[in-house]
C-alpha positions as CSV (number, residue, x, y, z in Angstrom):
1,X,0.0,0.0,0.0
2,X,2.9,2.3,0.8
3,X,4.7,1.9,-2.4
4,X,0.9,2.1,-4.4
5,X,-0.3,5.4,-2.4
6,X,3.6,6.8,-3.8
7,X,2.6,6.1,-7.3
8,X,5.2,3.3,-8.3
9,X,3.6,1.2,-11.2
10,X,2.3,-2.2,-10.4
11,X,4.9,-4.0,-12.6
12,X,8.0,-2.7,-10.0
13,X,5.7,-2.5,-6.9
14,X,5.3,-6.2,-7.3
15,X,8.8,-6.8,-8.0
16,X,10.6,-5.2,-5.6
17,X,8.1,-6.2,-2.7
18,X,8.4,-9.5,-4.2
19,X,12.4,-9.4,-3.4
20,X,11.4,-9.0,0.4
21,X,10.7,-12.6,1.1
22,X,13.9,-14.0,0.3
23,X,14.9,-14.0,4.1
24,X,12.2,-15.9,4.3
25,X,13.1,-18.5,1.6
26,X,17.0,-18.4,2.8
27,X,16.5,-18.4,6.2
28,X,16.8,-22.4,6.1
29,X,20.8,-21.4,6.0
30,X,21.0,-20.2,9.3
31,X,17.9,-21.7,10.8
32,X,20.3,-24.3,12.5
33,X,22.3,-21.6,14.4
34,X,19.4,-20.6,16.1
35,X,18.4,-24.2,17.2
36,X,21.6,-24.1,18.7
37,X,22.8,-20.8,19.9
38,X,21.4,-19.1,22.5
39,X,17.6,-19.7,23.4
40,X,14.4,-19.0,21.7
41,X,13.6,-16.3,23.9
42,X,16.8,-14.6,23.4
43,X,16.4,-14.8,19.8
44,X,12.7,-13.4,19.5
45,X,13.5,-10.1,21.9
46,X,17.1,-9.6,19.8
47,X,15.5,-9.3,16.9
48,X,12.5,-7.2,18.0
49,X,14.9,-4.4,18.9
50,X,16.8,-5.2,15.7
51,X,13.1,-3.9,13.9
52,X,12.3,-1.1,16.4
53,X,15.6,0.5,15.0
54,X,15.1,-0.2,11.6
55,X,11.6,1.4,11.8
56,X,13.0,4.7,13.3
57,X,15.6,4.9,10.3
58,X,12.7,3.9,7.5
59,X,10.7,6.7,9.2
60,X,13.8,8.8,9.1
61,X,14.9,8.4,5.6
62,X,11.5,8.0,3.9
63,X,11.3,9.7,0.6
64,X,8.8,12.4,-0.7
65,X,8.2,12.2,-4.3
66,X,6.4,15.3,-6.3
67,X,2.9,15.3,-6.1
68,X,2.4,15.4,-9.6
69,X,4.7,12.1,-9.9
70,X,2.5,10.1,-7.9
71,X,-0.9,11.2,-9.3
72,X,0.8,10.4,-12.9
73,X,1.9,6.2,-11.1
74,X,5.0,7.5,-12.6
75,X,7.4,7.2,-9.4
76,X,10.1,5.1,-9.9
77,X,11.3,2.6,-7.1
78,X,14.9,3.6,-7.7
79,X,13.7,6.7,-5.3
80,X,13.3,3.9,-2.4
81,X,16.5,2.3,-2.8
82,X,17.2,2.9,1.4
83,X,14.0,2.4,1.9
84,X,14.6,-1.0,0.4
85,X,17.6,-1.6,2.0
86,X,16.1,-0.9,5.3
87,X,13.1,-3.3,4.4
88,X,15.0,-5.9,3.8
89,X,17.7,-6.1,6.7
90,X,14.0,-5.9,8.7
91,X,13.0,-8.8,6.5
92,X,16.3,-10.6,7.8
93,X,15.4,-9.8,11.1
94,X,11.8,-10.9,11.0
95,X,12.8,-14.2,9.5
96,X,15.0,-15.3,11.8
97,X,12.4,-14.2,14.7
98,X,9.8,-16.9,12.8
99,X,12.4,-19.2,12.7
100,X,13.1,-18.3,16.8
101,X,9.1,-18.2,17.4
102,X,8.1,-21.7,15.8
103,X,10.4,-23.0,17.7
104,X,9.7,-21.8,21.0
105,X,5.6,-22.7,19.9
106,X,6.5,-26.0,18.9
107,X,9.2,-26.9,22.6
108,X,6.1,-25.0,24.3
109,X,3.2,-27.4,23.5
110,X,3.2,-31.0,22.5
111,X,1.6,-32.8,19.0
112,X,-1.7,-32.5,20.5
113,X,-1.7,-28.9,22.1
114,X,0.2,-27.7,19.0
115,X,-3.0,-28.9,16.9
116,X,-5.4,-26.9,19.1
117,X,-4.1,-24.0,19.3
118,X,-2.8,-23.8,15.4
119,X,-6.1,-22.0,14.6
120,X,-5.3,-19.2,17.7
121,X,-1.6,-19.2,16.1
122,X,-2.2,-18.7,12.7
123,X,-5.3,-16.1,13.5
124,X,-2.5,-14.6,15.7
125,X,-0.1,-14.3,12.5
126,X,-2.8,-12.5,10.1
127,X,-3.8,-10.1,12.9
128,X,-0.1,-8.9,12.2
129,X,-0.9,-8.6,8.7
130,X,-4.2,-7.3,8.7
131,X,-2.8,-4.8,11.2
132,X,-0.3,-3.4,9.1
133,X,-2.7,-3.8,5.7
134,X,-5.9,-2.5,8.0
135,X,-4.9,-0.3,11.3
136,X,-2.1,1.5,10.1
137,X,-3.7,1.9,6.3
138,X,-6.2,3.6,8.1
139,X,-4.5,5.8,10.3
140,X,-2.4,6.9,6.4
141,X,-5.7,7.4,5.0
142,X,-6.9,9.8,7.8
143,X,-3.7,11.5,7.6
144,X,-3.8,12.2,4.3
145,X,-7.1,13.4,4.2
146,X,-6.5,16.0,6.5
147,X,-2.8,17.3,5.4
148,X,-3.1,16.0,1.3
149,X,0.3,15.2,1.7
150,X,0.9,11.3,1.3
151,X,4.1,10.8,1.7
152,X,3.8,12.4,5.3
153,X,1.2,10.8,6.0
154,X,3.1,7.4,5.3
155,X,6.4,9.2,7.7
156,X,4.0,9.3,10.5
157,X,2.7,5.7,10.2
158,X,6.5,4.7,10.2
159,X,6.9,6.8,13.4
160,X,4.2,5.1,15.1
161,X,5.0,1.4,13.8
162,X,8.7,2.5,15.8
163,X,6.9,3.2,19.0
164,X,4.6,-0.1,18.8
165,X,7.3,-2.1,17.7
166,X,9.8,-0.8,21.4
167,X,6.4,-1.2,23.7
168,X,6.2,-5.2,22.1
169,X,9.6,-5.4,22.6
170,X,9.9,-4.0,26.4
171,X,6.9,-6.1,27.1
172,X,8.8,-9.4,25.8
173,X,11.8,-8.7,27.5
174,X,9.7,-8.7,31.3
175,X,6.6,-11.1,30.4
176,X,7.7,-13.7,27.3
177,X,7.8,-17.0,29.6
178,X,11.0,-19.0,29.7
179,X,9.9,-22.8,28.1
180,X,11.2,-25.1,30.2
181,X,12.5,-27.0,27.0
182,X,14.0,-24.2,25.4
183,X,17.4,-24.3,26.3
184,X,20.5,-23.5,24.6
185,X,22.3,-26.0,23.3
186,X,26.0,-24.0,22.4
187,X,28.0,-25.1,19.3
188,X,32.0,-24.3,20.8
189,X,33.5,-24.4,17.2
190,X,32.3,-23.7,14.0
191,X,32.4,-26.9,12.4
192,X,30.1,-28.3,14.8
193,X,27.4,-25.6,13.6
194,X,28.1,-26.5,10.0
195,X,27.7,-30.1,11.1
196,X,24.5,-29.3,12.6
197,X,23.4,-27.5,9.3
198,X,24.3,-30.7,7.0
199,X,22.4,-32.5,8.9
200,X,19.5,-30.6,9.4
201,X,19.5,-30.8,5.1
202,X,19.9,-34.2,4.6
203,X,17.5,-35.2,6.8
204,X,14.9,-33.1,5.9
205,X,15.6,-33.3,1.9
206,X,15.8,-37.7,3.4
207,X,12.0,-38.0,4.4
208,X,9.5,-40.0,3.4
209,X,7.2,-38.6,1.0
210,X,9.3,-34.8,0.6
211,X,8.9,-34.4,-2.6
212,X,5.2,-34.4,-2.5
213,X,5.6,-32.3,0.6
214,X,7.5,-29.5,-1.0
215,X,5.0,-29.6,-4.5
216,X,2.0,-29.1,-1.7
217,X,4.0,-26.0,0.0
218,X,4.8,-24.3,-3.6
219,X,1.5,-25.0,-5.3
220,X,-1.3,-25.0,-2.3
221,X,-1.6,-21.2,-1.9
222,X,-0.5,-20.9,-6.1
223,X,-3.8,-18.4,-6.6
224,X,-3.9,-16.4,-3.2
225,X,-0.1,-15.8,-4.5
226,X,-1.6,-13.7,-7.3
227,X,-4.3,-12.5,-5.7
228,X,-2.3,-10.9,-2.5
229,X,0.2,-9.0,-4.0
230,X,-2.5,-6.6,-6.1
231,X,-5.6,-6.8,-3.7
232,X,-4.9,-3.7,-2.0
233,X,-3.9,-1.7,-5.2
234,X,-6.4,-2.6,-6.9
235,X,-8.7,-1.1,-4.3
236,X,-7.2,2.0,-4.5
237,X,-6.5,2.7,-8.0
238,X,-9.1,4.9,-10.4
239,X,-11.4,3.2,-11.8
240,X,-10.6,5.0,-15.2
241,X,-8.7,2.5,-17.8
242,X,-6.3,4.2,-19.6
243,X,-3.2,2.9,-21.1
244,X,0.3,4.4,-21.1
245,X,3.8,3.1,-22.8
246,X,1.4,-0.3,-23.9
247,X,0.3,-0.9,-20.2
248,X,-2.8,-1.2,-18.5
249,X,-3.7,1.4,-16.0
250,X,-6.7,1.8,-13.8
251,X,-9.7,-0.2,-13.2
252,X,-9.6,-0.5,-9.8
253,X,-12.3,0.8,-7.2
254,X,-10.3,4.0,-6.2
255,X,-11.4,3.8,-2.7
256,X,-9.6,5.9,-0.2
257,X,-6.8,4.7,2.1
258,X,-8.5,5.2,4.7
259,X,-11.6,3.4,3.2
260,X,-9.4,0.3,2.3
261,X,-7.4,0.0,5.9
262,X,-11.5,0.2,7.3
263,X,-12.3,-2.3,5.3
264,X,-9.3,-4.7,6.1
265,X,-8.9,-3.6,9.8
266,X,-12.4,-4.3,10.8
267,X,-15.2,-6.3,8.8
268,X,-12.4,-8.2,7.4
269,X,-10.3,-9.0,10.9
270,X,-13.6,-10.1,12.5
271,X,-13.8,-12.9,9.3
272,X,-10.3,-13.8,9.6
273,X,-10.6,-14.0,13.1
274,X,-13.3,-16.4,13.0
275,X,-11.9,-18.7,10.3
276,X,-8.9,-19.4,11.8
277,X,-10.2,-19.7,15.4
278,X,-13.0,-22.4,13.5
279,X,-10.7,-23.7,11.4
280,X,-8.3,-24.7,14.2
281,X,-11.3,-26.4,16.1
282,X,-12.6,-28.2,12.8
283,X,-9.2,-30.0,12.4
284,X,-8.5,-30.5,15.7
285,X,-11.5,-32.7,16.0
286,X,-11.5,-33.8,12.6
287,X,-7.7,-34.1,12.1
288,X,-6.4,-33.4,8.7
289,X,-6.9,-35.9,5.9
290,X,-11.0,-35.5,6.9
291,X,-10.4,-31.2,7.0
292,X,-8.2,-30.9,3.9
293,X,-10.8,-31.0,1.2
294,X,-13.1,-28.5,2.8
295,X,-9.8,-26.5,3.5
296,X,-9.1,-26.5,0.5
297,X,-12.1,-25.2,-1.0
298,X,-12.3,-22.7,1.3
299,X,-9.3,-21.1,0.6
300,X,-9.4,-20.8,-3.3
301,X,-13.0,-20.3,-3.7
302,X,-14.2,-17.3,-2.0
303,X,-11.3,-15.6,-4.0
304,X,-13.3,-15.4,-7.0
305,X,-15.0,-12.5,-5.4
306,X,-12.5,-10.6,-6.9
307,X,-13.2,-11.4,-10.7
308,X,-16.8,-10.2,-9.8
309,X,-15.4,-6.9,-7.8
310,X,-13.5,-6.1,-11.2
311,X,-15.9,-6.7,-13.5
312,X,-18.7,-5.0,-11.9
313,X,-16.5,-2.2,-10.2
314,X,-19.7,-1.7,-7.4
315,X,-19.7,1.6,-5.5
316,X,-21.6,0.0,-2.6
317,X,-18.9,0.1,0.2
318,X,-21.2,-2.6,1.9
319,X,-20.8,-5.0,-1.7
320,X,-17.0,-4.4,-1.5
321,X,-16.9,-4.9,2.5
322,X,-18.9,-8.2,2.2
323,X,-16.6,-9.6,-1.0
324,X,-13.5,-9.0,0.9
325,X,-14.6,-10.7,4.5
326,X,-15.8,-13.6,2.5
327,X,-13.0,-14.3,1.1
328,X,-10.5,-13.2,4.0
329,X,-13.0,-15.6,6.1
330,X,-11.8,-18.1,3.7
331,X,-8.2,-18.0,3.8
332,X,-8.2,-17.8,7.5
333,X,-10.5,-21.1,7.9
334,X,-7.9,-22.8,4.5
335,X,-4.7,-21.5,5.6
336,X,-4.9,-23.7,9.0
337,X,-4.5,-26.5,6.5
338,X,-1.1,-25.6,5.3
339,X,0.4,-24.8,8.6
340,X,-1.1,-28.1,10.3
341,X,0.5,-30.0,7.5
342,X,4.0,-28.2,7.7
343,X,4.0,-29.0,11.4
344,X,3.6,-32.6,11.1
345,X,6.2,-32.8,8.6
346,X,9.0,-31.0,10.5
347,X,8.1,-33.4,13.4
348,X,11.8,-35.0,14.5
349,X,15.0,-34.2,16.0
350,X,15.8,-30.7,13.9
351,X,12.0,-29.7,13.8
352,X,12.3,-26.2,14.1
353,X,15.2,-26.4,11.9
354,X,12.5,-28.6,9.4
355,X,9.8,-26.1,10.1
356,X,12.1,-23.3,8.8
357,X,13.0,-24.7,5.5
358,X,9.1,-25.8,5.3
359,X,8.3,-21.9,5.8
360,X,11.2,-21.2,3.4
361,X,8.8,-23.3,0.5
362,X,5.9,-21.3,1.8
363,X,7.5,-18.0,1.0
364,X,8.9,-19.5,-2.3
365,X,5.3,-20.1,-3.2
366,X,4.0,-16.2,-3.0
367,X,7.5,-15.0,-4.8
368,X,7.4,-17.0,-7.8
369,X,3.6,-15.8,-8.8
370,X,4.6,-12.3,-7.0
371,X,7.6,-11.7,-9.4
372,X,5.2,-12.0,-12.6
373,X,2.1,-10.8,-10.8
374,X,2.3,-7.0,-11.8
375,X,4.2,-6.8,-15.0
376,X,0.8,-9.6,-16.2
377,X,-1.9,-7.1,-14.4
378,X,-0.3,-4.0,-16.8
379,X,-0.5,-6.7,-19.6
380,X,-4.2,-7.8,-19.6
381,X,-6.1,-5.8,-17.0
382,X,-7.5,-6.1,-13.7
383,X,-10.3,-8.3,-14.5
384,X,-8.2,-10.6,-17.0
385,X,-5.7,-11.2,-14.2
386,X,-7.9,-12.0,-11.4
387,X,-9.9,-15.1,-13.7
388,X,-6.4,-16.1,-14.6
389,X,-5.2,-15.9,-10.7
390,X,-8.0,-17.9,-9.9
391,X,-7.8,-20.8,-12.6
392,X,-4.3,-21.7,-10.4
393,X,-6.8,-22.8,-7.9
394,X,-7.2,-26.2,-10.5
395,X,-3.2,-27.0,-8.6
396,X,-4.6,-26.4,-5.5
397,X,-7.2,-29.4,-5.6
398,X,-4.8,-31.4,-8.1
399,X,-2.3,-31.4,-5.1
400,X,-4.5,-32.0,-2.3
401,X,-5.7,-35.1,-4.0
402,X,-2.5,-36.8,-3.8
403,X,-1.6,-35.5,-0.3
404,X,-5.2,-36.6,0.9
405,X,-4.0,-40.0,-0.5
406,X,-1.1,-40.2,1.8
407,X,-2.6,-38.8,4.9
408,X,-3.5,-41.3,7.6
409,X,-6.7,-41.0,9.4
410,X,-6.1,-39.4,12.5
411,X,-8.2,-40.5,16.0
């Protein structure tokens, strides 16, 4: 939303957002150090103060294109290069706090716990994105309406991300409980930690059944990979079509910042909320070969809400409220799914090692459609590239079928 509200084209807004989850695919490379250095804990608070400081230098450094640049989508992202740098040592440090966090969710609570409470987890983890996509949009949008100015408006949501991000951290470092099993378990020499890395490789790239594994974490969430990285700027853009140097630009709803973060922040939190939290308590009593199917479904089809949004561009803010809690309802109730199976995979010896490479295939998954995701939206349209976003779904259920085969039926 940042980079949309500063007018950089969708073909280099998806691109270069697209490079920010390679800590997350990477991360796998030094996932063993922090099984083995220090503790979780440690970890998770280290790297939340790493973030508070980079969010006081992105606030600091944040550029302010010319108004007339961004109302033209003619900014170029060559203006954010330190924003990008600072985005993605932030990335670096986020992944590494997953990779810190899973682990200390996963020595925390045994197979069956970890089951129960994978709905509260994962509802848990899109509150942090709906909060950044809904709460702070908002507080941009209102901001903006009342100064005009939008890259100030952007500055002071930056400022207040740097505060929120030192009170989480200050409250970690008094009230994050110590797990009794997470203990560090110190490397003394350097060969030892490579060792430990090997190992970690071979016997995760050794498992029964990985290579099915890995095709169900790249091609599961193949639409919503589409679909998520021009949602929100395709909310905001004009609805005008127009095109410019052989691209597409326009057809969007051109709803207001403010409007969009609303819309994401609260109708669509309260869905989310509620399928994950029923999600979590469907497969918990179901178990996962008799949930996948319906999981499956439910995250691909309520996504074709957003071939009807572009086709019929409605003005009804109600219309466009109800389309976009439908289908966040049905990602947070589908998306339990996926993490329930990449849990049970990584169970073993380097689990939270396993469970970092398994989230390395998960952010694989959004950066391959995400690279190509813009540059195809300038080429055909809005409408065009939702319908073709949403024919990837035909993987989704292809996959599941042979992943449902293998599943064991669970008591």
């Amino acid at each position: 939303m940042l980079f949309a509200k500063m007018g950089v084209p969708n073909d280099q807004l998806s691109f270069f957002t697209t490079l920010l989850y390679f800590p997350w695919f990477l991360k796998g490379l030094w996932s063993p150090f922090v099984d083995v250095l220090r503790t979780k804990r440690w970890w998770i608070i280290a790297m939340q103060a790493l973030m508070t400081v980079l969010c006081i230098l992105l606030t600091i450094t944040l550029p302010h294109p010319a108004t007339e640049t961004i109302a033209a989508k003619a900014t170029s992202a060559g203006l954010f290069r330190w924003t990008l740098v600072f985005f993605i040592i932030a990335a670096f440090a986020s992944a590494t706090h997953d990779i810190a966090a899973d682990g200390y969710y996963m020595l925390a609570h045994d197979s069956k716990s970890q089951a129960a409470f994978v709905g509260i987890r994962s509802t848990f983890y899109r509150i942090a994105s709906v909060f950044s996509q809904g709460v702070l949009v908002y507080i941009a949008g209102q901001i903006e309406n009342r100064t005009g100015d939008i890259p100030m408006s952007w500055q002071v949501t930056l400022g207040v991300t740097s505060v929120l991000m030192l009170c989480v951290t200050l409250y970690h470092c008094f009230f994050l409980p110590c797990a009794a099993e997470d203990q560090p378990r110190e490397v003394k020499d350097y060969s030892g930690a490579m060792r430990e890395l090997r190992e970690s490789f071979v016997t995760f790239f050794t498992k029964p059944g990985v290579g099915l594994a890995i095709a169900f974490m790249l091609l599961y969430r193949l639409s919503e990979g589409f679909l998520v990285k021009l949602s929100q700027p395709f909310l905001v853009d004009g609805r005008e079509t127009f095109i410019r140097d052989g691209k597409i630009i326009g057809g969007g709803l051109a709803l207001g910042t403010d409007t969009v973060g609303l819309l994401y922040g609260t109708i669509g939190v309260i869905c989310l909320l509620v399928g994950g939290i029923l999600g979590g308590i469907y497969i918990s009593r179901r178990g996962l070969k008799r949930s996948i199917w319906l999981m499956a479904a439910a995250l691909t089809l309520p996504s074709f809400v957003y071939c009807f949004l572009s086709m019929a561009q409605p003005e009804s803010l109600w219309l466009i409220g109800a389309a976009v809690s439908f289908e966040q309802f049905g990602y947070g109730f589908g998306f339990t799914a996926y993490m329930l199976y990449m849990m049970h995979f990584s169970e073993g010896r380097y689990k939270t090692s396993h469970y970092a490479i398994c989230t390395a295939f998960m952010a694989l998954s959004m950066m391959i459609p995400g690279f190509v995701a813009g540059s195809l939206e300038l080429a055909v349209g809005y409408s065009t590239f939702f319908w073709i976003a949403n024919a990837c779904s035909i993987t989704t259920f292809i996959i599941t079928y042979f992943v449902w085969r293998q599943l064991r039926i669970e008591n």
